[in-house]
Every structure is written in C-alpha cells, then in structure tokens.
C-alpha positions in Angstrom: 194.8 24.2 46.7 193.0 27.1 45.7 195.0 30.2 44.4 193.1 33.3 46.3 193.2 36.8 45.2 194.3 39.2 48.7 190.8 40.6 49.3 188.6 37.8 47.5 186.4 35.0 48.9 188.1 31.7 47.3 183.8 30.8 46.7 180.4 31.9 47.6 180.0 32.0 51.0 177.8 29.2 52.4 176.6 30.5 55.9 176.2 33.3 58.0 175.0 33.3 61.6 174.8 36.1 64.3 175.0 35.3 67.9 174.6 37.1 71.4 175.8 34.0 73.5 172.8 32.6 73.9 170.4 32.9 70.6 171.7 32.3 67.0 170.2 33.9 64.2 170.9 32.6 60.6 170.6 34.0 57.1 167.1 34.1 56.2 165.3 33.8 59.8 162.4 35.7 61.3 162.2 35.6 65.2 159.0 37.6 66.2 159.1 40.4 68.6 162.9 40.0 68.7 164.8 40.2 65.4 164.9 40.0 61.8 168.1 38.4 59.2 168.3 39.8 55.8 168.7 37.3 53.0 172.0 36.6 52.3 173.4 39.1 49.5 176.7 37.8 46.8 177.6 40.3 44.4 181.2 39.3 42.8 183.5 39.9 46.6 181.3 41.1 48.8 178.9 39.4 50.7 176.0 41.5 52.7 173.6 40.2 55.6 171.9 42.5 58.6 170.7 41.8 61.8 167.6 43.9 62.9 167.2 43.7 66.5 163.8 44.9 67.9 164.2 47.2 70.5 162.0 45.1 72.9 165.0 42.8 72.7 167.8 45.7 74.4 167.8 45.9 78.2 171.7 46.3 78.2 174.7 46.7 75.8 174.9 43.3 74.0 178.0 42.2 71.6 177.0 40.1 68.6 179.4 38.1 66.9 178.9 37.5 62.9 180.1 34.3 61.7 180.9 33.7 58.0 181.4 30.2 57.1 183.1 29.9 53.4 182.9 25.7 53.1 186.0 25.2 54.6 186.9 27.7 57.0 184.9 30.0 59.1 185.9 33.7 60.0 184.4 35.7 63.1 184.0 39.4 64.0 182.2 41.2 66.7 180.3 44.8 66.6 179.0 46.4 69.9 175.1 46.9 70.3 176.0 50.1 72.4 172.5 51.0 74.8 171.8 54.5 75.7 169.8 57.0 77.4 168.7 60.5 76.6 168.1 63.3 78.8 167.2 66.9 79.2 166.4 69.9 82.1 164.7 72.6 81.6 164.6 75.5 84.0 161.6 77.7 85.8 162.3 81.0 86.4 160.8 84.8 87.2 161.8 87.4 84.6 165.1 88.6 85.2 167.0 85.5 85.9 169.0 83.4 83.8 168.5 80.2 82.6 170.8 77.0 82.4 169.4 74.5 80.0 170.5 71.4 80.0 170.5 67.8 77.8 172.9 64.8 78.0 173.1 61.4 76.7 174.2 58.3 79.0 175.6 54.6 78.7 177.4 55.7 75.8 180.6 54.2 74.5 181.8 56.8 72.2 181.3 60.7 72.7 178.6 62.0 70.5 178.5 65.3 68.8 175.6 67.7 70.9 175.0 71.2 69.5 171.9 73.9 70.4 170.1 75.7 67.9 170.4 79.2 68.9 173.6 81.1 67.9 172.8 84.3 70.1 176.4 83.8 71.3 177.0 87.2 72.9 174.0 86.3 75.7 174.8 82.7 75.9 177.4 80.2 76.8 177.7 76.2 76.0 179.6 74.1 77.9 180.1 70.4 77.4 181.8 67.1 78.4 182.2 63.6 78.4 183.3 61.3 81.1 182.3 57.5 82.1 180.1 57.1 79.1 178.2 60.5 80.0 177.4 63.2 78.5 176.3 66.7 79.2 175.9 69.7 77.1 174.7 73.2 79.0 173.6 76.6 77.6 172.8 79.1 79.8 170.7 82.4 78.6 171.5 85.5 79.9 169.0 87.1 82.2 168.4 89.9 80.2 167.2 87.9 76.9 164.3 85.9 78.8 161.3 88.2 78.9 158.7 84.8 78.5 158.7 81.0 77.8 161.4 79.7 75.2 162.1 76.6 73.7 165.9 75.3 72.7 166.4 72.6 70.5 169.6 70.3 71.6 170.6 68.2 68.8 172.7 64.8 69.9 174.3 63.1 66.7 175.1 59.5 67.6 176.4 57.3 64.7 175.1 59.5 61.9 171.4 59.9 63.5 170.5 62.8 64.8 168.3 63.0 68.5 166.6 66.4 68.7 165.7 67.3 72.0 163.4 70.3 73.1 164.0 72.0 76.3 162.2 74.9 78.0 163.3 78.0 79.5 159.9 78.2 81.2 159.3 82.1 82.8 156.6 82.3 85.2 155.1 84.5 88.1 155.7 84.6 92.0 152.9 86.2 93.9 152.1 86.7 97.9 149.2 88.1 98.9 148.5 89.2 102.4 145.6 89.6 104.7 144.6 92.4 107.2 143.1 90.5 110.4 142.3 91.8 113.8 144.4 90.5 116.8 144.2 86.6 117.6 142.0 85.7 114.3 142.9 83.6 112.0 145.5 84.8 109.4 145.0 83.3 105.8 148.6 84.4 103.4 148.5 82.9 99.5 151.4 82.5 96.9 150.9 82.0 93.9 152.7 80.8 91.1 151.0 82.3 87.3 152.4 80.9 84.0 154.6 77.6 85.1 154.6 74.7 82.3 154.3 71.7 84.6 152.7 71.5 88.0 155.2 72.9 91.3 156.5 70.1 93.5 155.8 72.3 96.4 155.0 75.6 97.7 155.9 76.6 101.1 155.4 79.6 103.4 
C-alpha cells in the first residue's frame, strides 16, 4: 500500500478527460470548430490541463466535468461554463432634459462588478442591482450638463475581464414648421428631427 503525503498524487497521473454529457475530450485532442485540450502538464504535485471551448460551441450554460484518473482511482470535479448577455440603452433627447443611461448584463450566475467612467457626482446618480441572474446599472445626467452628444463608458467586470461598453446620451433637435393656406386647400405641416444618431422609429403629427 502506498504511503501518500495529505496533498500529493501517490504517481503521475495517467488520464485526464473533460466531459459535457455527451462529448469527451481527452488530454491532447483537437476537435475543429469546437474545442481545444492542452497537453497534459506534471510538475512535482500539480498536474495542469485546459479545456478551450470555441464559442460557436455555447448556445446555453453547460457544466463540464474534469476527470483525473491516477492508475487506480479516478477523482471528478465540475466547473460551470456560465453564458451571458450584454446590454446597453442610450437615450435621445432635446437640450434641457436629462438623460438616463443604461447597460446590464444577463444569464449571469454570479453578480458582476459595473462601474461608469464619469465621476461628475454632483450632476449624476448611479443606481444598480441584481436579481434572477440580471443585471442593470443606470446613470442618469442632469439636465443642465447635456448641452450636445456624449458618450459614457460602462465598464462590466466578470471573472477578472473587463466588458467596456459605450452608451450615448444623444441631444438632438425638434422642429415644426407651418404653412399659411387659404380656406379648403391643402395644408402641408413638417417636423423635423436635426442631429439624432440613429434613424427615428416614427414621427407623428
């Protein structure tokens, strides 16, 4: 019987899988389009292999079990493959108004850190929560410190990386403009909209 040291592999271990419940992956293999296994790593106790999942591979969240076999015995443990979205709103609106900016991450499992670039905190205030794997983090500008367009950077910090998102406080230009007709012609009003970032869904009289 082998004496083992608490914390020490009794021998080099002689297999390593990962597996979804449906595809195996072992030390070593190459699986186009869908994931990569790093070669199998001993250094005196610790033992290193990654998996490196393509992202055309993630529809969903997916749990991957790591199997380490040692000879004689074989020990399992599972990590989490956690799928998420990112999201942001800007806002359109005429000088004078405020602006609430918005960006949020969902189908999260843990909460992430979320944090704007601009510290102008006597015309602004951030709220933020988390609930049901959402997200949501909202600054809203005081009216009196949009005089044209302006972009905030959201930053969302997920398991060390950091997602900068850009979001625009986008100031543009109402306009109505009248005719003077004589009685029973035809009367042709405009509005008009001068300075907007992306293309109104409607415009109606």
């Amino acid at each position: 019987m082998d004496a083992i040291r608490s914390g020490h592999a009794s021998s080099p271990v002689s297999a390593l899988t990962f597996n979804d419940g449906t595809t195996t992956w072992s030390d070593g293999d190459t699986v186009a389009d869908e994931a990569t296994v790093s070669d199998l790593g001993w250094s005196s106790d610790v033992v290193t292999s990654t998996l490196t999942l393509k992202s055309v591979y993630f529809t969903a969240d997916k749990t991957i079990t790591c199997s380490v076999t040692f000879g004689y015995s074989t020990l399992s443990a599972t990590a989490v493959a956690d799928i998420f979205e990112l999201s942001k709103t800007s806002w359109v609106m005429t000088t004078g108004q405020a602006a609430t900016l918005t960006c949020g991450v969902t189908g999260l499992q843990v909460e992430p850190t979320m944090q704007w670039a601009s510290t102008d905190t006597a015309h602004e205030v951030v709220t933020s929560s988390y609930a049901g794997e959402a997200s949501t983090s909202t600054l809203t500008l005081d009216a009196d410190t949009i005089t044209a367009d302006s972009s905030q950077t959201c930053t969302i910090t997920i398991s060390g990386t950091d997602y900068a998102q850009t979001v625009l406080a986008d100031v543009v230009e109402l306009t109505g403009k009248g005719y003077a007709q004589v009685s029973s012609s035809y009367a042709i009003p405009q509005c008009c909209v001068t300075g907007a970032a992306v293309e109104p869904t409607s415009l109606l009289f």
